[in-house]
Each structure stands twice: as C-alpha cells, then as structure tokens.
C-alpha positions in Angstrom: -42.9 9.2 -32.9 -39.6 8.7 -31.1 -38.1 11.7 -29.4 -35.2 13.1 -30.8 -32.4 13.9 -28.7 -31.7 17.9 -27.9 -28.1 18.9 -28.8 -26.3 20.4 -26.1 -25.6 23.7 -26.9 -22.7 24.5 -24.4 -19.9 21.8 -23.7 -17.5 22.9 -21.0 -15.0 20.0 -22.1 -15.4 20.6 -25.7 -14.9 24.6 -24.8 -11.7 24.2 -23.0 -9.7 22.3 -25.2 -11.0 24.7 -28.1 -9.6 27.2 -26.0 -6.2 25.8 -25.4 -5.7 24.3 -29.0 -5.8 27.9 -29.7 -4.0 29.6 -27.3 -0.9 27.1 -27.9 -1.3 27.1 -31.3 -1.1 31.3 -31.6 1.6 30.8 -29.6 3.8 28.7 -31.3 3.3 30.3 -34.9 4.4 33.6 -33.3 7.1 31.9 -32.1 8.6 30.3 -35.4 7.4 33.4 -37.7 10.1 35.4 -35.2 13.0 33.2 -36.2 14.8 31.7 -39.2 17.5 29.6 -39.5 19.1 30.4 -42.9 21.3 27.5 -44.6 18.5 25.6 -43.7 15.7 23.7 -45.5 12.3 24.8 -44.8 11.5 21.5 -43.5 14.6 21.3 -41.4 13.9 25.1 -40.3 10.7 24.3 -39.5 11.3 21.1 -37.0 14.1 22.7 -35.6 12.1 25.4 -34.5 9.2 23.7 -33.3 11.5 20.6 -31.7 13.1 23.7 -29.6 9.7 25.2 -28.5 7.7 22.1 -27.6 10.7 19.9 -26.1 13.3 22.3 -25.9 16.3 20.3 -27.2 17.7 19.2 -31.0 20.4 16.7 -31.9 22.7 16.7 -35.3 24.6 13.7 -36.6 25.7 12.2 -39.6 23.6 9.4 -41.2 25.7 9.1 -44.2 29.1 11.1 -45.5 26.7 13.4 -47.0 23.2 13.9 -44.9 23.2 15.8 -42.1 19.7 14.9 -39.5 18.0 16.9 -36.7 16.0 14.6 -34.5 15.4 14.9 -30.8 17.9 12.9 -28.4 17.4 11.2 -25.1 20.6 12.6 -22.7 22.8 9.7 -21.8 25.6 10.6 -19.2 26.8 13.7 -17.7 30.2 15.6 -17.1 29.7 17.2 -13.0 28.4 20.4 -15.1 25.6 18.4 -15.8 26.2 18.5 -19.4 25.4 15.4 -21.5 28.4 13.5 -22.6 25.7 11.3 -25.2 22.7 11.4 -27.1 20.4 8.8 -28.3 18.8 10.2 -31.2 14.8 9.1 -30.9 13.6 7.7 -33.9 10.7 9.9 -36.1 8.1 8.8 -38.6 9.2 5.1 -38.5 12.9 6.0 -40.0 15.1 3.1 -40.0 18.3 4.1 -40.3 18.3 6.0 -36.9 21.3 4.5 -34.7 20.6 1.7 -32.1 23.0 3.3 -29.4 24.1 6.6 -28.2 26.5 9.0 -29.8 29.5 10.5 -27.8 29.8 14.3 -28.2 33.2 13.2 -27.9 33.3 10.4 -30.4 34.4 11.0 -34.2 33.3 8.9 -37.1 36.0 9.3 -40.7 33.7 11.1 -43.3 35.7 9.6 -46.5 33.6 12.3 -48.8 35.2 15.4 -46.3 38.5 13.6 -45.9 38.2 14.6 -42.1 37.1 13.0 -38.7 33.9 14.3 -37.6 32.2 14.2 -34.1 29.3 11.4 -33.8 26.9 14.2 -32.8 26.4 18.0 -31.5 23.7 18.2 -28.8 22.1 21.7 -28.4 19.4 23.1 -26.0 16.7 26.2 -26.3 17.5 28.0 -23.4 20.0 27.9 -20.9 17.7 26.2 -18.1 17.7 23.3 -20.9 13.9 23.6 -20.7 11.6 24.4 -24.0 10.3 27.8 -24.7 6.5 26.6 -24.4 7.6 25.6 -20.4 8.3 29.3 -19.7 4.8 30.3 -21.2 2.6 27.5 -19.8 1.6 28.5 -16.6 0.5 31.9 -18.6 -1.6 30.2 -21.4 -3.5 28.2 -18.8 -4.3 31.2 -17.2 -5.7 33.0 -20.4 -7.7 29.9 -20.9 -9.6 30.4 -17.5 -9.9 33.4 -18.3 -11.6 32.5 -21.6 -13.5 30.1 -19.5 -14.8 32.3 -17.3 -15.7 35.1 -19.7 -17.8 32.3 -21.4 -19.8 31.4 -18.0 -20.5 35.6 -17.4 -21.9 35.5 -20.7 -24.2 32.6 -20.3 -24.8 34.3 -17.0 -26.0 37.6 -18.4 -28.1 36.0 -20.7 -30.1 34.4 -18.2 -30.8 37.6 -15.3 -32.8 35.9 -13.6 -32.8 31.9 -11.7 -35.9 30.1 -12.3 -37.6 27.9 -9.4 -39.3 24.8 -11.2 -41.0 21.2 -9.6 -40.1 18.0 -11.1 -43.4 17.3 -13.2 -42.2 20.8 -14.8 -38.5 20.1 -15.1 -38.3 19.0 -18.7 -40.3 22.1 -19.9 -37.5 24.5 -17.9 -35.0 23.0 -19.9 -36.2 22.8 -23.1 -37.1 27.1 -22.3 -33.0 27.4 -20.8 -31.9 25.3 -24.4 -33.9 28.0 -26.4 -32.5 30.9 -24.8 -28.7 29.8 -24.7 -29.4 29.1 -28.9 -30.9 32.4 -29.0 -33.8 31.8 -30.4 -36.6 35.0 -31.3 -39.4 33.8 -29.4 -39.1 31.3 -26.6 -42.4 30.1 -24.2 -42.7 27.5 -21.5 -45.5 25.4 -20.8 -46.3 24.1 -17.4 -48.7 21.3 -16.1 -49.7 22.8 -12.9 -50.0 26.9 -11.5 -47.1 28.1 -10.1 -44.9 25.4 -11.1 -42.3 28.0 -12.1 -40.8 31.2 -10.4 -38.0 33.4 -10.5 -35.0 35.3 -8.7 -33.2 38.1 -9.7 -29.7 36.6 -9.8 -27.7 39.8 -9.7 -24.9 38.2 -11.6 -22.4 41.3 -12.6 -20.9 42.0 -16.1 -17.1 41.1 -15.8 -16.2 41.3 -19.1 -14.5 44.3 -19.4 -12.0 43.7 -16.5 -11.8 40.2 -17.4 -10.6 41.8 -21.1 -8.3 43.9 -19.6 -6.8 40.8 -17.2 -6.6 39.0 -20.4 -4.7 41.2 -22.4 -2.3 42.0 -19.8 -1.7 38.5 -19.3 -0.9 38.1 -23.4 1.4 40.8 -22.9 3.4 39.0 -20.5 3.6 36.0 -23.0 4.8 37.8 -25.4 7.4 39.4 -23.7 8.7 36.1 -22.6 8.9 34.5 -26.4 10.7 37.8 -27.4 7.9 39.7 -28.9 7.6 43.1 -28.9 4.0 43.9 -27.6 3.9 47.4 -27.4 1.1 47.5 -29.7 -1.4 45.8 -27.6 -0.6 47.5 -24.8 -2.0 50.9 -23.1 1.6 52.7 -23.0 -0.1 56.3 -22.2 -0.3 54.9 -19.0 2.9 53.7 -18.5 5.9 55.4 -17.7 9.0 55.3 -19.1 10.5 53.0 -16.8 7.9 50.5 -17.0 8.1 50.9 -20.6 11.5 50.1 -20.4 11.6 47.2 -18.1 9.5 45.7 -20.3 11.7 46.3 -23.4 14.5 44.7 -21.4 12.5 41.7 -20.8 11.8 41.2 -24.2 15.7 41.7 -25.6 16.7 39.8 -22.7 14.4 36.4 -23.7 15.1 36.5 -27.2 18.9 36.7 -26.4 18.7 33.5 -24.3 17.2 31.8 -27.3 19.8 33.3 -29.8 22.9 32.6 -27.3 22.3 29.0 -27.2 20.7 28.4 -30.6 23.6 30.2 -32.4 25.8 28.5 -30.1 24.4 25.3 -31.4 24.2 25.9 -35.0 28.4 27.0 -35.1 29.1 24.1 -33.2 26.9 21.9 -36.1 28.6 23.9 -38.5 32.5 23.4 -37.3 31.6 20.0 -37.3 30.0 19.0 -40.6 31.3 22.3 -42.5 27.4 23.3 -43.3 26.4 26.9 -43.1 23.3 27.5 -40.9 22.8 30.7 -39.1 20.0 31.6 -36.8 18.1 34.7 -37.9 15.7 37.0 -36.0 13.0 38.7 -38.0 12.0 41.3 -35.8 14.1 44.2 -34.8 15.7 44.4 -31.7 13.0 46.9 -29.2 15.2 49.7 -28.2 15.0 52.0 -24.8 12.5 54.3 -25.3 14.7 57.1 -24.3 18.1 55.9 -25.9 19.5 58.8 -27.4 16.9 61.1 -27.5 16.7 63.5 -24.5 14.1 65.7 -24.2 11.3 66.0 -27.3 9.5 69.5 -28.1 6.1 69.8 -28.6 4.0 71.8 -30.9 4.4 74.9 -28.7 8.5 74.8 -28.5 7.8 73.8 -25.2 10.0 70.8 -24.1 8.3 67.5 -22.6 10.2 65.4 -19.7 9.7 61.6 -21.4 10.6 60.4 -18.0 7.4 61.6 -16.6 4.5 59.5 -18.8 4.7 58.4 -22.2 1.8 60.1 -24.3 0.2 58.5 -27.7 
C-alpha cells in the first residue's frame, strides 16, 4: 500500500503572504471608506481612490466632447519646479481609444458640445512628496507582518517545551509525533526501534505574546495616524498625557490635510477645466485637541482636575 504523503501543517511562505494580503488589504479599505469624492461615479470614486493610494497619482482628459476619464499617466517633461509639463495616460483593461502620445497640461483641444477650448489633460498627485499613501505606511505594515510572524513561531514554540534528541533510524517516527502535536491532536505516541533512541531538553523558550501584542498595536497606531485615522480607540490613553495625546491628534489632522490639499486641488483644477462638479469628501470628523476650549473639568466631588497632568478613562 503506497504511503501517502503528510500535509505540512505550517508553511512559512504560505503564512507570510497571508499575513501581508491582509495587512494591505485592512489598510487600503480603511483608507477609501475615509474618503468620498462626490460628483463622482462609484466606479470612478472608487479607482480614484485606490489609483491615489497604491501609485499615488491620477490623470483626467477628454476622450470625447462628453466623457471625462481617470487613468494613471506616465510624467513626460518638467518645468525646473519639477512639475510635469505632460502626461501619457497608460492604457487599462485593454481600452482602445486611450491616446498614442502625451498630453500638454498646457495644450487645449475645442470641445464643440461646450463651445469652449479645454486643456488636453489635468495631472494631479496624492500628496505633496508626489509619492502614494501606501509608500508612507509600508515600512510599518512590513513591520506588523514580522511581528505576526514572529508571534506565530512563539506559539509553535510554546507548544513544543521541550527539544527532542532522536538517531536517524528514529527520525521519521519524531516527525510524524512533532506533525501530531502542531495539528493538535488528543493523543499523540512515538514508536522507536531501539532504547534510547529519543531524549529531551527543556527548551526554556519564553511567552512573548503579550509584549509582542502590545508592539503590535502600537505599531497599528502609528499607521493609522499616518492615513488620517483617528485611533484613539485602540489606544491606552490613561497613560498618556495630554500632550502626547495631542501630538498625536496633530499628526493625524496634519496627514489627512496633505491628502485633502492636493486632492481638492486636483479635483477644482478637473472641474475649471471640463465644468464637472466633483468634490472630495472626508467622512470622519476632524480629531480636535483634547483640551481646546475646555479648561479645567470638575469631578464628582466639585473638586477640579488639571487635564494637563494625565488623561483618565
């Protein structure tokens, strides 16, 4: 009877990518649920959006008196600024009647439905750096992934307390006894050919878990702050002070404004060019100063509480 082969039951490769499928994925949904560009169809909001995140520019032009396309662009010339003077629009899901040569921001084509000249194309950028949002967060998710990584190999580690010692004859036997234990199985037993041919060692691995959890979600925080999320929630803010609190706030008002600057700067150049109407839309309010306004708070007692000292749930 032929042996049949023993699946593996942990894949590092497989594992990883799992890992950063999700973390990039998460990610990017956050991302376009935070924004809206109204005037907009929901496919055209939608590729907008994601075109911004992932390659961190858009393009508009003119296909005929009456369409209006997105599409990504390939920069062609610069002013000294190191602004692009052209765009080649790049070609999506085989379309046909993309152009075969750059565009001129500076060029106009006669729109005989409009009655007026119109530029060839408006370029526009996610942030000011001209890099996508996904670049600033990159380094970041990598990290959480090792971190998922990692926290994986402690809890194989754990599983396994101790390191067994085995001779060749008795190898297979070890493995099929490790391949039983990593599937959690009730009842797991090892058969040997010879006496002693398996021993053990404590392998003192430590539980890192909890810090590693902690690391983690002080690493998501950062993320989020960075795509303009407010993260307070997820956060342990009785041990922050205000300041910190604060700084953090700022951070997060200060990253969605450099998306919203140069989108909206985008969109009202697209729309004093083709007379469409498309505004760009945050859907979560602004995160104010924690102390804005509100001076000193009374407790229960009548007694007054300095917010500047630590921030209490």
């Amino acid at each position: 009877m032929p042996k049949t082969k023993r699946k593996a039951i942990y894949d590092p490769a497989e594992e990883r990518r799992k890992w950063v499928d999700h973390f990039r994925d998460r990610y990017m949904n956050m991302f376009l649920s935070k924004w809206k560009i109204e005037g907009a169809t929901e496919e055209e909001d939608r590729y907008i959006k994601r075109a911004l995140y992932l390659g961190g520019k858009v393009s508009a032009w003119r296909a005929t008196d009456d369409l209006v396309i997105f599409s990504d662009f390939a920069p062609n010339g610069f002013n000294i600024y190191g602004t692009p003077l052209s765009g080649l629009p790049i070609k999506t899901m085989g379309a046909t009647f993309f152009p075969d040569k750059p565009l001129s921001t500076y060029g106009v084509r006669n729109n005989e439905a409009r009655g007026i000249e119109e530029p060839e194309i408006v370029l526009g950028y996610a942030l000011p750096n001209k890099k996508s949002v996904f670049s600033q967060i990159e380094a970041l998710v990598n990290e959480r992934v090792e971190i998922a990584m990692t926290k994986a190999t402690n809890r194989i580690g754990c599983k396994i307390p101790i390191l067994l010692l085995t001779t060749p004859e008795n190898k297979k036997a070890l493995e099929n006894f490790a391949s039983d234990v990593l599937a959690d199985e009730a009842i797991v037993s090892i058969g040997v050919t010879e006496e002693g041919g398996v021993s053990c060692v404590n392998t003192g691995i430590p539980y890192l878990l909890d810090k590693l959890e902690a690391y983690d979600q002080n690493i998501d925080g950062k993320i989020l702050s960075i795509l303009g999320v407010d993260n307070s929630g997820a956060r342990k803010m009785e041990r922050e002070v205000v300041d910190e609190v604060n700084a953090n706030n700022a951070l997060i008002n200060l990253s969605s404004g450099a998306f919203e600057t140069e989108v909206s700067g985008f969109l009202e150049r697209v729309n004093g060019a083709f007379g469409t109407g498309f505004r760009l839309v945050d859907m979560m309010p602004k995160v104010d100063s924690f102390h804005d306004g509100e001076g000193d708070k009374e407790d229960g007692e009548g007694k007054k509480e300095d917010k500047n000292d630590e921030i209490r749930e």
